[in-house]
C-alpha positions, 0 to 999 in steps of 0.5 A, spaced: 831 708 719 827 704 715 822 707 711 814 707 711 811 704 704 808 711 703 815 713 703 818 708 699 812 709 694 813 717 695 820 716 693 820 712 687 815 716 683 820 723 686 825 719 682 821 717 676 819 725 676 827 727 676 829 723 670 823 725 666 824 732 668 831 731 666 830 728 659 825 734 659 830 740 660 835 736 655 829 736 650 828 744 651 835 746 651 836 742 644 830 746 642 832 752 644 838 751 640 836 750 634 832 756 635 837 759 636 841 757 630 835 758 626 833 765 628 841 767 626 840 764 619 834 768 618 835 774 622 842 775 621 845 772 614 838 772 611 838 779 611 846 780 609 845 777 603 838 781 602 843 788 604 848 785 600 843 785 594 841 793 595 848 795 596 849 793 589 843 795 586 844 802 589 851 803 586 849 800 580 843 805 579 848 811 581 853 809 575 848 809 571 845 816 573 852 819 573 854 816 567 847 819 564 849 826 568 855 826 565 852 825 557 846 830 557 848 834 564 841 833 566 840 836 573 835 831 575 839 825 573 844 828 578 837 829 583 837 821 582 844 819 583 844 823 590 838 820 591 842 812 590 847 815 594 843 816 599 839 810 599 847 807 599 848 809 605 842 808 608 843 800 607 850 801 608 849 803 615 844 797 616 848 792 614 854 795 617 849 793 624 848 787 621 855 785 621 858 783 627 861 777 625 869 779 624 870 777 616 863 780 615 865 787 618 872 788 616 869 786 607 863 792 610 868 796 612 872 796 605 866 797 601 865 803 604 872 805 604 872 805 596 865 807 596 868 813 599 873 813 593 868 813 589 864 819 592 871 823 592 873 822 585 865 824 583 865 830 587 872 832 583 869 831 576 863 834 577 866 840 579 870 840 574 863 839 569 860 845 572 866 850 572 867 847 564 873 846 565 878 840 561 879 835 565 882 828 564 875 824 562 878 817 561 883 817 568 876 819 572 872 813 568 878 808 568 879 810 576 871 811 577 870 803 574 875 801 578 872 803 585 867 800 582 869 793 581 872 793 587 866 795 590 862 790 587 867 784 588 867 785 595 859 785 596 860 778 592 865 775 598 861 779 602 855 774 599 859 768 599 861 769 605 854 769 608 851 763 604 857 759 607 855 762 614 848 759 613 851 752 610 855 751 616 850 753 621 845 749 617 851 743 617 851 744 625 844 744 625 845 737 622 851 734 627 847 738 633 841 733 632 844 727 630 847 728 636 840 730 640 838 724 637 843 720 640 843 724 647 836 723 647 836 715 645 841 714 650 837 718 656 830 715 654 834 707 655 838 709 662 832 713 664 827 706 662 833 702 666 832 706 671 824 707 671 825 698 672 831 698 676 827 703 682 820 699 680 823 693 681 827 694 687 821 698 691 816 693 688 820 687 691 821 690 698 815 690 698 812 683 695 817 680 698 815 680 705 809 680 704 811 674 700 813 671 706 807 672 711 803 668 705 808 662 706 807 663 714 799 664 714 800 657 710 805 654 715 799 656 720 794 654 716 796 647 717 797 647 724 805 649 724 805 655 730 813 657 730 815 664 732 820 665 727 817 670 722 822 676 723 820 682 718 825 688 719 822 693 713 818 696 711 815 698 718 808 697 717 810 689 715 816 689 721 809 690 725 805 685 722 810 680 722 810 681 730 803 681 730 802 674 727 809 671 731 805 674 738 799 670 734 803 664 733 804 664 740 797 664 743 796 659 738 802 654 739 799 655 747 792 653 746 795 648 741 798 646 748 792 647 752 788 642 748 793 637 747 794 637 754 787 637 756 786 631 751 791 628 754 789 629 761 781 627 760 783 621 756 788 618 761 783 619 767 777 616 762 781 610 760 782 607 768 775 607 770 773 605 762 777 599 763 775 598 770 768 598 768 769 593 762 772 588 767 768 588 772 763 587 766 767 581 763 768 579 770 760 578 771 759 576 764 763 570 766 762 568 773 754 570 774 751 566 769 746 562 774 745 569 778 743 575 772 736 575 768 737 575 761 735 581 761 741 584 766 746 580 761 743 584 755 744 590 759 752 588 761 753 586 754 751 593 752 755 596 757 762 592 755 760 594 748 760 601 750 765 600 755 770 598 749 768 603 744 770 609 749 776 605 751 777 605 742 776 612 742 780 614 748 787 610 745 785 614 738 785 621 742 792 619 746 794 617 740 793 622 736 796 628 741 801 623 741 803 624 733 802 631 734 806 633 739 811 628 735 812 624 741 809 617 737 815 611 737 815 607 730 819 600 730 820 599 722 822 593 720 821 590 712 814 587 712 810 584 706 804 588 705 800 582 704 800 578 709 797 585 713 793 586 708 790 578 710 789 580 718 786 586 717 782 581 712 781 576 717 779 581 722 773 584 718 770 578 716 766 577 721 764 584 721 762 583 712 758 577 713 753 581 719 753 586 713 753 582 707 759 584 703 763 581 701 771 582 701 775 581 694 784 581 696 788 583 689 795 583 688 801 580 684 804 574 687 811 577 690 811 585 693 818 588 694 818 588 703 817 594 705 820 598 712 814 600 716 811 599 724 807 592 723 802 595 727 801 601 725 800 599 718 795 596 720 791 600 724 791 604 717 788 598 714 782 596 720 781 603 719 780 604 712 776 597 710 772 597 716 769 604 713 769 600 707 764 595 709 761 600 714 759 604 708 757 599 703 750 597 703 748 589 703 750 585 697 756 590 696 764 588 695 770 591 698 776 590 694 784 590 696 789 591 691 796 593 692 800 594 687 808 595 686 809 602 681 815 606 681 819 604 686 813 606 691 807 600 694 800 603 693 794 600 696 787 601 695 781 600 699 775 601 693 768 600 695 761 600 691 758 605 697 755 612 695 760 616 695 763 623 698 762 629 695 769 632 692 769 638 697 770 632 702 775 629 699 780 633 702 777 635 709 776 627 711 783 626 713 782 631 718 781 630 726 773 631 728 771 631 720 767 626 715 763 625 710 756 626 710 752 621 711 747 617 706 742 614 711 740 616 717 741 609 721 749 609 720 752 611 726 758 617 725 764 615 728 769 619 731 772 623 726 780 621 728 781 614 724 783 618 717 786 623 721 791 617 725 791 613 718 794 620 716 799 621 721 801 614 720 802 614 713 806 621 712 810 618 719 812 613 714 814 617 708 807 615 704 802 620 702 794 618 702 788 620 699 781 619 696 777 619 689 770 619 689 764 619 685 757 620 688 753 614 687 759 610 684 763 608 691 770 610 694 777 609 693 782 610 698 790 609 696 796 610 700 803 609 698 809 608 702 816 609 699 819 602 697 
């Protein structure tokens, strides 16, 4: 199934999402574990070292309240040590809910354990005390001391032991981060790599069939109507391509038509137009004593006429002919000069009616090209014959042609008025010209440059023309060598 460019489009940006989705939950989830670990820290260890701190400020105060009850046997010194023992209490039972980590739990576990001996061995003394009875004062004091140091060597593990734990988490925050560092560096290059490679891929299915349906609006553009556009995705485009494959063949058919049609209304033209200019030369030639002078102008008219059309004919059978690709050339290696000197002779009559005169220049030897003898020199007649048509009285026509990398190029250059650059172009196609300077020129028929074209590109060559308004016209043509 071939998708739609909304779809593609759709399923690209759904793509890009998931992977910025997906960079996003890794980001998350990292921060959720540093928040985590640091919430451990302050809620956990933190307060184990603040327990720890009133663990040892509570027993301390209870020797120091006991020893005093047992110097002046004050009973408000022993209210005060009850109340150490119970605040002792009290903070070990929070920190015994603290400790959930094993070492922890089990040091707690040993505090309270001699703290329980430390309580007995109290009791047993002050009961003593109040009954005033002997006892062994310095066995209880050693014993007492004793629990106590072991008391307090286990809260000082006990504190170590949490500095250690919150090093180590802040130690595993470090390695965590330098690894989310890495994860997210390696996740943003895929994610990139993967944002380009989807944009790239979907953009060129798209631009690339468009690209194509460029090259094939130029191909029609310049008269090429093949049916062989086939665009099978996306859809919209595999319809547009159909489209313009039916288009092309309705052009290609009225291509046809007009061809046909040229061709038809030439050749019925041409048989009563030669007819006619016979029947003329023959009354011109054999009636001399029979006609007015005034019928002989008109049959001179009518013969000038005659061939003119008949011109125009031959140019339009010509024409379809190179179009339809049906036109034979004979090559055979010629020396340019010695057309260029015909076509020269051909037009000089035409260049004294109109006083301009003709100027050839070209080295001494050209290199013989192959070309078809006539067909160049219709490119010839044609290009001097508007060179002196639009060259005013007392004007020149100049004819080079010169050898230049490895290619013939001939040049026909006037002192006319010039074409407009936005004619440059457009003059070598059928049925087009140049504006005219003067009202009294004739047009022509707008099919010899067309022809000159044909011919030249028939050949290998390429033509053109440079111009300035008011400073006259040049018009080359190259042949390969």
């Amino acid at each position: 199934m071939r998708l739609t460019i909304f779809f593609r489009l759709f399923l690209g940006y759904l793509l890009i999402f998931i992977l910025v989705l997906a960079i996003s939950v890794y980001a998350i989830l990292q921060l959720q574990q540093f928040e985590t670990t640091t919430r451990s820290i302050q809620e956990l260890d933190n307060q184990v070292l603040e327990s720890e701190k009133r663990l040892s400020d509570s027993l301390l105060s209870q020797m120091r309240y006991e020893r005093k009850y047992l110097v002046v046997r004050d009973r408000v010194l022993y209210d005060q040590y009850l109340l150490a023992s119970d605040d002792f209490r009290k903070n070990m039972d929070q920190a015994l809910l603290l400790a959930v980590a094993f070492p922890q739990r089990e040091i707690l576990d040993k505090v309270k354990t001699y703290y329980e001996e430390y309580q007995s061995l109290i009791a047993e003394e002050m009961k003593f005390v109040q009954a005033n009875q002997r006892y062994n004062h310095a066995w209880y004091k050693q014993e007492k001391e004793k629990a106590v140091d072991q008391m307090l060597e286990a809260l000082k593990k006990l504190a170590a032991d949490s500095r250690q734990n919150t090093f180590d988490k802040i130690k595993k925050l470090g390695e965590v981060g330098a690894e989310a560092r890495r994860g997210a560096i390696f996740m943003a290059i895929m994610a990139l790599l993967g944002v380009l490679t989807i944009s790239f891929f979907i953009t060129r299915s798209i631009t690339r069939p468009i690209s194509v349906l460029i090259d094939k609006t130029r191909e029609i553009a310049k008269g090429v109507f093949k049916c062989d556009l086939h665009l099978s995705s996306p859809p919209e485009i595999k319809e547009l391509s159909q489209a313009v494959n039916f288009m092309c063949d309705q052009l290609r058919a009225m291509d046809q038509m007009k061809a046909d049609f040229f061709s038809m209304i030439s050749h019925e033209m041409r048989t009563p137009l030669t007819s006619i200019k016979v029947g003329t030369g023959m009354l011109l030639l054999g009636s001399e004593r029979e006609i007015t002078k005034e019928q002989k102008e008109i049959l001179d008219i009518i013969s000038r006429e005659s061939q003119r059309l008949i011109d125009l004919v031959n140019s339009i059978l010509d024409l379809s002919k190179m179009e339809a690709g049906m036109m034979v050339f004979h090559f055979n290696p010629t020396d340019i000069r010695l057309l260029i000197n015909q076509t020269i002779a051909e037009i000089k009559p035409l260049a004294l009616g109109a006083n301009v005169r003709l100027h050839m220049e070209s080295p001494q030897s050209l290199p013989l090209i192959r070309m078809d003898r006539e067909r160049i020199l219709q490119v010839l007649r044609n290009f001097m014959g508007n060179a002196v048509k639009f060259t005013p009285r007392g004007g020149q026509v100049i004819i080079s042609a010169v050898s230049k990398e490895g290619m013939l190029e001939v040049c026909v250059k006037d002192t006319g008025p010039g074409i407009p650059k936005e004619n440059l172009t457009i003059i070598f196609e059928k049925f087009q010209q140049a504006p005219l300077q003067r009202s009294n020129m004739m047009r022509g028929s707008g099919l010899g440059l067309a022809i000159a074209k044909h011919v030249i590109t028939a050949h290998g060559g390429k033509v053109w023309a440079e111009s300035e308004p008011g400073q006259g016209s040049s018009f080359f043509f190259i042949l390969p060598a």
